[in-house]
N, C-alpha and C positions, 0 to 999 in steps of 0.2 A: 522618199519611202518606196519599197520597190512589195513587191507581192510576197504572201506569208508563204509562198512555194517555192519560194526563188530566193537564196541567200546569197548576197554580194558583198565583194570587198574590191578596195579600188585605193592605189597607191604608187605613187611618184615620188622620184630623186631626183636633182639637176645633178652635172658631169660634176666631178670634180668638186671644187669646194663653193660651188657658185650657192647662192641661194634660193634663187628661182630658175625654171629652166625655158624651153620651148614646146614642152609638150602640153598635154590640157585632155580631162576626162570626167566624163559624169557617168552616174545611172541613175534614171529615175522610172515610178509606174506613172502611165500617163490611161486614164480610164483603163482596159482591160489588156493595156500593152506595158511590157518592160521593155526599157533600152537603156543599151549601152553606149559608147562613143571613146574612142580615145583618137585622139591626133595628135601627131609627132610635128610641132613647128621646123621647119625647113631650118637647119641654121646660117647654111650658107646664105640664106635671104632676111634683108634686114628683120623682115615685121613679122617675123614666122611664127612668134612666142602669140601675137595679137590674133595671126590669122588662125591658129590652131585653137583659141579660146573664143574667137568670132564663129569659126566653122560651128563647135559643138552648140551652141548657144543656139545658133540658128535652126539649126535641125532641132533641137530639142522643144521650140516655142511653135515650128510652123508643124512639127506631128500631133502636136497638141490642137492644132485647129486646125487641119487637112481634113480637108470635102470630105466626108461618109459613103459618096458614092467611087471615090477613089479604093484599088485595091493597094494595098503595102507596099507590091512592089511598084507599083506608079508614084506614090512617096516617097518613096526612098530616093528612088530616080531623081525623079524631078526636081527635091529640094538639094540632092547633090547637086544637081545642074547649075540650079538658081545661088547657089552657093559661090560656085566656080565663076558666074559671070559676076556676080558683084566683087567679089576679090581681085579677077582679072580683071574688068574693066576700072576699080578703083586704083590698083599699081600702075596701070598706064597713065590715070589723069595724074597721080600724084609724083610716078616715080620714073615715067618713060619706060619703066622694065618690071618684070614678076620680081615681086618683093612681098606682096601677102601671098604665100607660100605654105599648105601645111600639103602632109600625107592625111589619109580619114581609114577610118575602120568605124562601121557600125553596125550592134545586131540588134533585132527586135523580135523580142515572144510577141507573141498570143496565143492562147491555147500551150495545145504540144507540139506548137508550128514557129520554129525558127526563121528567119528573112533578113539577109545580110547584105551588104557591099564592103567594099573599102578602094581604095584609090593610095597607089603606091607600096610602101614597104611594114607599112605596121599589118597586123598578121591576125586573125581570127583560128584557135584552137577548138577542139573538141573530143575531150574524153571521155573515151565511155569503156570498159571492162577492159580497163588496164589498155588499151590503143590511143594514143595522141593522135589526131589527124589535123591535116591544117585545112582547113573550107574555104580560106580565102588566097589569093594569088598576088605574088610580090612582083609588082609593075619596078622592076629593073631590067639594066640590059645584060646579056646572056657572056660577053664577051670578058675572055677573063682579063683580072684587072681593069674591069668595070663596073664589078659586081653591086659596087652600094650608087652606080648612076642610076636615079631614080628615071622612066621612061613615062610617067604621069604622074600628079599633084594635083591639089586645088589649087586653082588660082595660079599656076601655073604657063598655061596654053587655054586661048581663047572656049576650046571645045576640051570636054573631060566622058573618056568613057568608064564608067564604073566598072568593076565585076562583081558583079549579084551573083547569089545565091538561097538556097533554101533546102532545112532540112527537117527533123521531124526530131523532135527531141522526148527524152524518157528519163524515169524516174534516180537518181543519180550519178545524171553527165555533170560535167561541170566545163563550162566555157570557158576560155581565157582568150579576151584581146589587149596586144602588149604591142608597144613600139620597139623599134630592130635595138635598142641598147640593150631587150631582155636577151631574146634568142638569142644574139651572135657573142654572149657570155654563156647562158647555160643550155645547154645541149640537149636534145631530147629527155633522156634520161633523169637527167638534174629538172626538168620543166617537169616530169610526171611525177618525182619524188617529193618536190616541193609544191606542188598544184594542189594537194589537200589541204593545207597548212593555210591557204589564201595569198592574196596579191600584197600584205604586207612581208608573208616568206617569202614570195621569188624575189621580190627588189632586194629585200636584205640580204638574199643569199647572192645573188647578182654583186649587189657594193662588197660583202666580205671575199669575193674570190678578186676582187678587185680592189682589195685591200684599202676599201671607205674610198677608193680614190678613181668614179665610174666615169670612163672613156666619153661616154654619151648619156643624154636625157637617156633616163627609164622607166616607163611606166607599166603597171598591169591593172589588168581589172577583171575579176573573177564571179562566173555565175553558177551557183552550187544551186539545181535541181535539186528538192527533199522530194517535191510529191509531185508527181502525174498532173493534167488536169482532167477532172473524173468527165468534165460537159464534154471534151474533145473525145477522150475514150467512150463514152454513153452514146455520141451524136456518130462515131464511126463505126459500130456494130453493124454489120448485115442484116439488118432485120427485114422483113415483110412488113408490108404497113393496105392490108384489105381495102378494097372498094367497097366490100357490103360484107354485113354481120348479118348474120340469121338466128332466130330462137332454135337453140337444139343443137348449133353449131357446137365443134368443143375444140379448143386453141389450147394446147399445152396442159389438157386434162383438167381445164375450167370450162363447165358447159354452158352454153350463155343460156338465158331464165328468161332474161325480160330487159327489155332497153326501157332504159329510166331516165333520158333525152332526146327532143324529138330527132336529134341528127345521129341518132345509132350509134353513136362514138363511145358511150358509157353505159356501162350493162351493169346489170343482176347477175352474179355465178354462182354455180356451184363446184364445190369439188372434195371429192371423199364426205367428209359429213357436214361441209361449214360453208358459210356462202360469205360472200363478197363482192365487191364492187369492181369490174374495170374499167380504168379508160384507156380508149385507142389514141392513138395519133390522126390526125386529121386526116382524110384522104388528097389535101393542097399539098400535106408535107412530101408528098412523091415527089415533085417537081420543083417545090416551092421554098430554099433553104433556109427560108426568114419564119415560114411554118416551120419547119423541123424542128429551126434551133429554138424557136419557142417555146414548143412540145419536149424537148430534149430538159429546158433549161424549168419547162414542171414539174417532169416526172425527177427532174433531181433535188429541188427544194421539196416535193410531197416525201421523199426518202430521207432527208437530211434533218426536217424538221421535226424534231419530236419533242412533243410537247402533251400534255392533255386535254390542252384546248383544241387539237390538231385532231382528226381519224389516223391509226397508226397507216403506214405505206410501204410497199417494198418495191424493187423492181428485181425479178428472178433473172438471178444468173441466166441462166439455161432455157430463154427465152426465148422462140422463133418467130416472135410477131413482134412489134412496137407498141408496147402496154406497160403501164402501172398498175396496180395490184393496192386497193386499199381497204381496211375495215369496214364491213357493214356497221352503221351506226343506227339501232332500233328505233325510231323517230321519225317527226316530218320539220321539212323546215319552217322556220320562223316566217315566213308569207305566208304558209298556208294556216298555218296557228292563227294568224290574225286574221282569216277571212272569215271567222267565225267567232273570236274571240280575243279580249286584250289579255293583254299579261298585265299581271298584280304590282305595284309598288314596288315591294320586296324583290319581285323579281326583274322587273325593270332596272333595279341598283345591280341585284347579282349580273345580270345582260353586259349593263355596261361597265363591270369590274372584270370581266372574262374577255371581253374587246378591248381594254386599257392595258392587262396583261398581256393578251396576245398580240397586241403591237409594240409593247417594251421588250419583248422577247422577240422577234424578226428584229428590233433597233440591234439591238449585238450583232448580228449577219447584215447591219446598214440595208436592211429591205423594209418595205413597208408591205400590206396586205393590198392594197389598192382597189378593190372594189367591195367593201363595209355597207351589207345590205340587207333585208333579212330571207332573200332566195337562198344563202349562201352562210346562213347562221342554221345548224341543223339543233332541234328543241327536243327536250325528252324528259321523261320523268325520275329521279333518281329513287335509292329503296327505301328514303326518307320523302315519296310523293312531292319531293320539291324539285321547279324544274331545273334543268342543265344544258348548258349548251355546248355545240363544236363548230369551229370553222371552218369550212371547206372553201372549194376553187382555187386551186394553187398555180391555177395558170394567169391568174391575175398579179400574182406574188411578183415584185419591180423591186429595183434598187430606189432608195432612198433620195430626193434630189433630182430624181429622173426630169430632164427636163421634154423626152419624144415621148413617153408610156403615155398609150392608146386608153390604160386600163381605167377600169370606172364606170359609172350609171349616171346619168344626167340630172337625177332626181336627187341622185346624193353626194355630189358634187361640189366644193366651196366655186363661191365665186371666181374666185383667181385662178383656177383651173381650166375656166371657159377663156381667160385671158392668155395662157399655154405657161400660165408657170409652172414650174416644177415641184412634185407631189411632195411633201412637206409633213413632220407632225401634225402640225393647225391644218392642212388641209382633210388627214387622216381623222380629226377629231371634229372637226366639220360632221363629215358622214358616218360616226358614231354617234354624235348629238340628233341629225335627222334618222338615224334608224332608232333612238331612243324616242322621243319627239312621236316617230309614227305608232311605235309599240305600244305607247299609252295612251296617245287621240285616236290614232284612225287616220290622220292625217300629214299629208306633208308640209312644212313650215312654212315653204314657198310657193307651194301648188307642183303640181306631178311636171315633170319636164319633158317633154319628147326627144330622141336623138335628133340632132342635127337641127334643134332649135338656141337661140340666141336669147335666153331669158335675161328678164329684167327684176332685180333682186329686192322685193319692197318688205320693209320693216315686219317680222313675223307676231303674230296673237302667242303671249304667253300659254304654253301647254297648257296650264290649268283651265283656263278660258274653254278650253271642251273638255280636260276632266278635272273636275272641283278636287279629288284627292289628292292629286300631287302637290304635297309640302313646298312650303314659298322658297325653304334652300334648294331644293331639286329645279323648282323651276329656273331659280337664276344660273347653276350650274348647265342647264338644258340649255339657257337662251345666252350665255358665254360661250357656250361651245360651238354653237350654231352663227354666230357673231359674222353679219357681213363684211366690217372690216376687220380683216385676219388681225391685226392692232390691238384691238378689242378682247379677241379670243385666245383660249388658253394655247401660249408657245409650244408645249412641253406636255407629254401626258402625264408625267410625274405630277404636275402643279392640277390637272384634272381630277387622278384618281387620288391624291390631297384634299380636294374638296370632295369626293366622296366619301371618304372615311374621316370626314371632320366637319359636319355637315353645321355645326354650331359658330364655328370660326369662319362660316360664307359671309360675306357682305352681299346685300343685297344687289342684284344686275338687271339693267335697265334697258332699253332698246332705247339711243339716241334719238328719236322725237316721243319719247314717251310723256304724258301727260306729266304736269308737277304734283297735281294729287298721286299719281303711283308711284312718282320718284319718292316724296318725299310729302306725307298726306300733312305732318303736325307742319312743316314751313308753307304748306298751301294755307291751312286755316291761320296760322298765325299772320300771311301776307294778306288774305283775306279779309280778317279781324280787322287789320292795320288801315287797311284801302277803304274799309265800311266806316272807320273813325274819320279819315280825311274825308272823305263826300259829305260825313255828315254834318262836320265844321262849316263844310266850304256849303253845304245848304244852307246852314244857318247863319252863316252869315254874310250870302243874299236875301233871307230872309229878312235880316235886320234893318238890313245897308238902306 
């Protein structure tokens, strides 16, 4: 699968009428990286077909788990390296001489940041407004009539120096890496006429000028750029990012009113006659590129998400500072509601029918909301007096499965979270069970958690146990959800918000050491009945005896 921004095509002939050849290519998205690969197997060396199908593999498994503290280009390197010594030191044990043999070409996105090498004669292109250029350098020798002597290989010579490179890629370039049976048939011109068409035109048009009958392996593999990446364009604007906001200040004709956090980063504005909220970027993000891209990668899901559960978001073009721009939402949130007051039944289901939606709707974008609280749930009245809610904090917003997000509250946390697994539906449904749980007791399920404590998870008091109102289906849906072994607890928020809109169809749910009077009252008294007959027998008839 490769990125919804990136369309690839990728195809090979063997020479001649053969059926398989020497070459070997893939592309795959590996987390938030595409890559490509083609290697041309040496032919003159016996195993060339193996080594060029060994090469791509390799690289493709160890980028997949290559250190986080490593940059691209250190990977790239490296595993080229580590490549070249197992290939070379394997042909000497097995074959006395270089016989795992290929040439390598490889590119890797992220972002709008290209990162290449190659080693030998297969070739890295790049077009962009009608220009072919080659990014990559063909390790031959220069003397004529030596032209296709290759001067490095994998596997090859004990020591392999790559040539890297790096470039900055834009919205309909389109890459092509091909081994030398493409070029040295179709010629610049013919490579640009046919580069739109994809990597199944060049080879075809390659084998027909070669009338079905190609001199050499030929491969391409083509990356067609549709769309930009907006985080890379967002995260390289020049902007200003303030050390201190002041009331009365005024940034791009919004006057700040009032900081509505204690660390000044999000304000109260005004501007012409409407007010609104903004937030700043961190003052760490100066320095700090793991702040920025955080704050970068907020303010572009607060833009992107538009929903009604959401406050709507902008971020203005014509922006001189580092800020998002969102709706004021007339209301307080959902913790200060409850320091005064519970919410009703009724509204307790609507709460968490607007939290099951709003986390089915981030599932399509594979995010999850990651920290489901009610600091972070804002409360308000609709023109029918009944309440309504919105979700805010978009910088807690993660992908899906994350198994390093920091995000989250201690308090409303599943267990398996303190364990570092990775954030999960059942875990997401965890902490809308305890923000439901707290909204109608007062209380949390577990007792309140502090950061950086190691709590011990003990079987929680059915809700109703401190409010009598809550119906016996809401409670088992509350204590499913909240369910210490995630096993136990709803997979799916589908299968969740099914039992709220079918609230007859619940089976009742139980906390594994719950009494057998609350599991099951009629089989306690019937075991009971049963166990008062036998004592009484076995009375009487020591009585008798």
């Amino acid at each position: 699968m490769v990125s919804s921004k990136i369309k690839s095509s990728g195809f090979s002939l063997a020479k001649h009428k053969e059926l398989t050849g020497d070459d070997f290519y893939d592309v795959k998205t590996i987390g938030n990286l595409t890559v490509a690969i083609v290697c041309d197997g040496v032919g003159s060396a016996t195993e060339g077909a193996q080594a060029a199908k060994r090469t791509v593999q390799y690289l493709m498994n160890n980028l997949k788990k290559c250190p986080k503290t490593w940059s691209l280009e250190k990977s790239i390197l490296s595993f080229i390296k580590s490549i070249n010594d197992i290939l070379y030191e394997e042909s000497q044990i097995n074959y006395e001489c270089s016989e795992l043999v290929t040439t390598l070409t490889i590119v890797v996105i992220e972002g709008n940041h290209l990162y290449g090498a190659n080693v030998g004669d297969s070739r890295v292109y790049l077009y962009r407004e009608g220009k072919l250029n080659q990014l990559s350098t063909d390790h031959t020798m220069h003397e004529k009539g030596y032209e296709n002597v290759l001067t490095q290989a994998i596997g090859i010579e004990k020591n392999v120096e790559p040539y890297y490179f790096e470039n900055r890629i834009q919205k309909d370039d389109k890459i092509l890496l091909c081994s030398d049976g493409l070029y040295t048939i179709l010629d610049e011109e013919a490579l640009k006429s046919n580069l739109k068409l994809g990597a199944y035109a060049l080879v075809k048009k390659a084998s027909k000028i070669e009338k079905e009958n190609l001199p050499d392996d030929t491969t391409a593999v083509v990356l067609d750029i549709h769309k930009a990446d907006e985080l890379i364009i967002l995260k390289m604007q020049n902007l200003l990012i303030p050390h201190n906001l002041q009331e009365g200040e005024v940034i791009d004709g919004y006057t700040l009113t009032k900081s509505l956090i204690q660390n000044d980063r999000t304000w109260l504005v005004h501007k012409k006659t409407k007010d609104y909220v903004l937030k700043f970027a961190p003052v760490e993000a100066i320095d700090d590129d793991t702040a920025l891209d955080l704050f970068v990668k907020e303010a572009w899901n607060a833009k992107r998400l538009k929903a009604e559960f959401f406050p709507k978001a902008v971020i203005p073009k014509n922006r001189t500072v580092r800020y998002y721009v969102m709706q004021l939402f007339d209301g307080e949130n959902l913790d200060s509601f409850l320091s005064h007051k519970h919410i009703t039944i009724d509204d307790g289901v609507s709460l968490v029918s607007t939290l099951l939606q709003m986390s089915q709707y981030l599932l399509k974008f594979d995010l999850v909301h990651g920290d489901i609280k009610p600091p972070n749930i804002m409360i308000a009245k609709d023109e029918n007096k009944n309440l309504e809610f919105k979700i805010i904090d978009f910088g807690s917003v993660t992908e899906i499965f994350s198994s390093n997000s920091q995000a989250g509250t201690p308090s409303f946390l599943s267990p398996e979270r303190f364990l570092n697994e990775s954030i999960s539906e059942s875990s997401e449904i965890f902490s809308i069970g305890v923000t439901l749980y707290l909204s109608l007791t007062g209380k949390y399920p577990y007792g309140e958690i502090e950061p950086f404590q190691t709590p011990s998870f003990k079987e929680a008091k059915a809700p109703s146990f401190y409010n009598k109102n809550i119906p016996a289906w809401l409670d088992s849906i509350i204590l499913r959800s909240i369910a210490i072994d995630k096993e136990e607890r709803y997979a799916h928020y589908s299968e969740m918000a099914y039992e709220l809109n079918n609230p007859t169809k619940i089976k009742p749910y139980f906390m594994k050491n719950a009494p057998l009077i609350e599991r099951s009252p009629l089989l306690f008294y019937k075991s009971a009945f049963i166990i008062s007959i036998v004592v009484n027998f076995i009375l009487i008839y020591i009585a008798f005896k």
